[in-house]
C-alpha positions as CSV (number, residue, x, y, z in Angstrom):
1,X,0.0,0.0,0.0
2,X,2.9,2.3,0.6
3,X,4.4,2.2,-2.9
4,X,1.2,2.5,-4.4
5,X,0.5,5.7,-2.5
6,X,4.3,6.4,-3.2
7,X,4.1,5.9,-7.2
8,X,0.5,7.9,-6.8
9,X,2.2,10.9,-5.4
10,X,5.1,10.6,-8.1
11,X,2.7,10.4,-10.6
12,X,1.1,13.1,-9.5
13,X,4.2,15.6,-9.2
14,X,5.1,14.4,-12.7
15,X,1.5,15.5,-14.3
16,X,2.5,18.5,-12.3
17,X,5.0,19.6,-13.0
18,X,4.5,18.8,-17.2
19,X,1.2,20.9,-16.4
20,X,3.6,24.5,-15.3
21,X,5.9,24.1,-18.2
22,X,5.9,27.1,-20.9
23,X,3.8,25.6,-23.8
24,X,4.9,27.1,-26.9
25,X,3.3,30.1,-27.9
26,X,1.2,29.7,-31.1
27,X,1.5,32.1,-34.6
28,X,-0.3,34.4,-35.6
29,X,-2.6,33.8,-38.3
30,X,-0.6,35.8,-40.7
31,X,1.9,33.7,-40.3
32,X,0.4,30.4,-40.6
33,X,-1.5,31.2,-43.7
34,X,0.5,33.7,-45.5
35,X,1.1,31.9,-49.3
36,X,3.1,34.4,-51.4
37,X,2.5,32.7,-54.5
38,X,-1.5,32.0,-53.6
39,X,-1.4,36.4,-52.8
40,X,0.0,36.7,-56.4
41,X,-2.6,34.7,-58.1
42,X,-5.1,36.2,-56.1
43,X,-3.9,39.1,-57.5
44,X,-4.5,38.3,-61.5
45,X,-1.6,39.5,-62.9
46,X,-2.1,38.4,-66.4
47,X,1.9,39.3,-67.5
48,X,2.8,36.7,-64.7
49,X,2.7,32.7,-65.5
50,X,4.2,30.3,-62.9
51,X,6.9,28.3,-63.6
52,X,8.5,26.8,-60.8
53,X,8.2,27.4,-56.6
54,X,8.7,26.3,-53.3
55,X,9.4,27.6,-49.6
56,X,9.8,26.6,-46.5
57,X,9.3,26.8,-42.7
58,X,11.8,26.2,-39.4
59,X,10.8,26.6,-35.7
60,X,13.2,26.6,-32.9
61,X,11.9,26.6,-29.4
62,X,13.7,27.9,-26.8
63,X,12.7,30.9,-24.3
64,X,11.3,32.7,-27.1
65,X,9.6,30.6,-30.3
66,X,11.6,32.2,-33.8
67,X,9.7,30.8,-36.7
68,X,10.4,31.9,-40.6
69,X,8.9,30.6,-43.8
70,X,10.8,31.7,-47.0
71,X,9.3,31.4,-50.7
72,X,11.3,31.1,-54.1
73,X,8.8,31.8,-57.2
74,X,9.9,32.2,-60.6
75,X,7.4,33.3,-63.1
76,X,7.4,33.8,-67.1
77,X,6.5,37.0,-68.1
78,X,3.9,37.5,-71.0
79,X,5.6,39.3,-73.6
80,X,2.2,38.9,-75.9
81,X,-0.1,40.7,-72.9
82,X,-1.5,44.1,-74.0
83,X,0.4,45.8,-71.2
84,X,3.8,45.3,-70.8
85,X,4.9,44.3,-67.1
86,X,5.5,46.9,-65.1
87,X,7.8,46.1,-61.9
88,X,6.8,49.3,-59.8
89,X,3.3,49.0,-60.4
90,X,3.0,45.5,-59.6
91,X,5.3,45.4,-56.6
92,X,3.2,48.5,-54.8
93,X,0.1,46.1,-55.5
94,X,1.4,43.3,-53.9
95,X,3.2,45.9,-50.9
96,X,-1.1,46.9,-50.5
97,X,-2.5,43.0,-50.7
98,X,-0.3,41.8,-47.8
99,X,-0.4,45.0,-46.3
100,X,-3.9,43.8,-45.9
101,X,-3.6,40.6,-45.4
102,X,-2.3,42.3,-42.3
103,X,-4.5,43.8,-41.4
104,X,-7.1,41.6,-41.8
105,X,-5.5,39.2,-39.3
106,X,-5.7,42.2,-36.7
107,X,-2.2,42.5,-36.5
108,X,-0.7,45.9,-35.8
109,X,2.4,47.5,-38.2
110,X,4.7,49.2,-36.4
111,X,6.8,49.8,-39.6
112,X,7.1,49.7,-43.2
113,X,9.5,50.8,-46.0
114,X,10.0,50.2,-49.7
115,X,13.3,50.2,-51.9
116,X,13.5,50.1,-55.3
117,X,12.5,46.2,-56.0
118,X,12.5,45.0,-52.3
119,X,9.7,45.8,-49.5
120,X,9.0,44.6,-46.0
121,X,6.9,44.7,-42.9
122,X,7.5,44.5,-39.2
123,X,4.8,43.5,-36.6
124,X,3.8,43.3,-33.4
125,X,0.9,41.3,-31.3
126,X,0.5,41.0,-27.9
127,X,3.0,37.8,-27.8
128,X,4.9,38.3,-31.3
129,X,6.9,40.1,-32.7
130,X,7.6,39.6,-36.9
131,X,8.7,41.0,-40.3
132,X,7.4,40.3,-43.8
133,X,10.2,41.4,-46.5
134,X,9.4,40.4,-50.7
135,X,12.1,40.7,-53.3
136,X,10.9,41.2,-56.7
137,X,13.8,40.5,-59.7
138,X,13.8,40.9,-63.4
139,X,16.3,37.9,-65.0
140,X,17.4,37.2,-68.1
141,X,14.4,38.4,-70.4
142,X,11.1,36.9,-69.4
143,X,11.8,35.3,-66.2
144,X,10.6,37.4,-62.9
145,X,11.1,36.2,-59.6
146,X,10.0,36.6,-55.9
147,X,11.4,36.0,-52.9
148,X,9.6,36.4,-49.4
149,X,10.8,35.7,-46.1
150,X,8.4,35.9,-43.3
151,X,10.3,35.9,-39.7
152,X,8.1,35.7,-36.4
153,X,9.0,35.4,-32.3
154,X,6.4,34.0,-29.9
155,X,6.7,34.8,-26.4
156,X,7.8,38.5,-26.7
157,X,6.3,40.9,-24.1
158,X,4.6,44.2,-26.1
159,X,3.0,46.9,-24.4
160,X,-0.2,46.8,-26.9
């Protein structure tokens, strides 16, 4: 009878103490269901065709969660379209669709800055902290590519 109460109070202190660790601190929505190369068709760019993609996430947990997701689009460009690509044009487009995007995940900008063929966000939530930043890159002709990296921390305190 005394082990059993013995392995009941171990048990016990176990369930316990799993029960106080830090559980890890979830994304934000942005983050978990940004797509850059959905965003772009969403967008209808008719000059833009995709050719080849692909991305990526990592997580490390430690005392504060860092998560990034990167995507690596190349699209060919439509030389026959009516309107001829525009790089400016469409990069301020997709700057205002994630902009929204955003938004529409009630996340808060705290700053923003464009620069020539590369833009980017930063973030904040109560509990993250995170930056958007797109590349946009005219090669060899017809060929157009994007690059996103998305970077977020979980666990940060904010004063919002």
């Amino acid at each position: 009878m005394k082990r059993f109460v013995f392995n009941l109070v171990i048990a016990g202190s176990a369930l316990y103490l799993c029960a106080c660790q830090n559980s890890e601190i979830p994304e934000t929505a942005f983050f978990r269901d940004f797509n850059l190369g959905a965003t772009v068709e969403r967008m209808n760019a008719v000059q833009l065709h995709p050719k080849t993609g692909g991305g990526g996430t990592t997580t490390a947990i430690g005392e504060t969660t860092e998560r990034r997701r990167n995507f690596e689009l190349e699209y060919l460009l439509n030389d026959r379209s009516s309107e001829p690509f525009d790089e400016t044009v469409f990069l301020n487009e997709l700057k205002a669709e994630i902009a929204k995007q955003i938004r529409d995940a009630d996340i808060q900008v705290n700053s923003a800055a464009t620069n020539g063929d590369v833009f980017h966000f930063n973030y904040l939530t109560k509990e993250n902290t995170g930056s958007v930043e797109v590349v946009g890159t005219r090669v060899e002709g017809n060929r157009y590519n994007l690059r996103s990296v998305v970077r977020e921390s979980a666990g940060i305190k904010s004063n919002k």
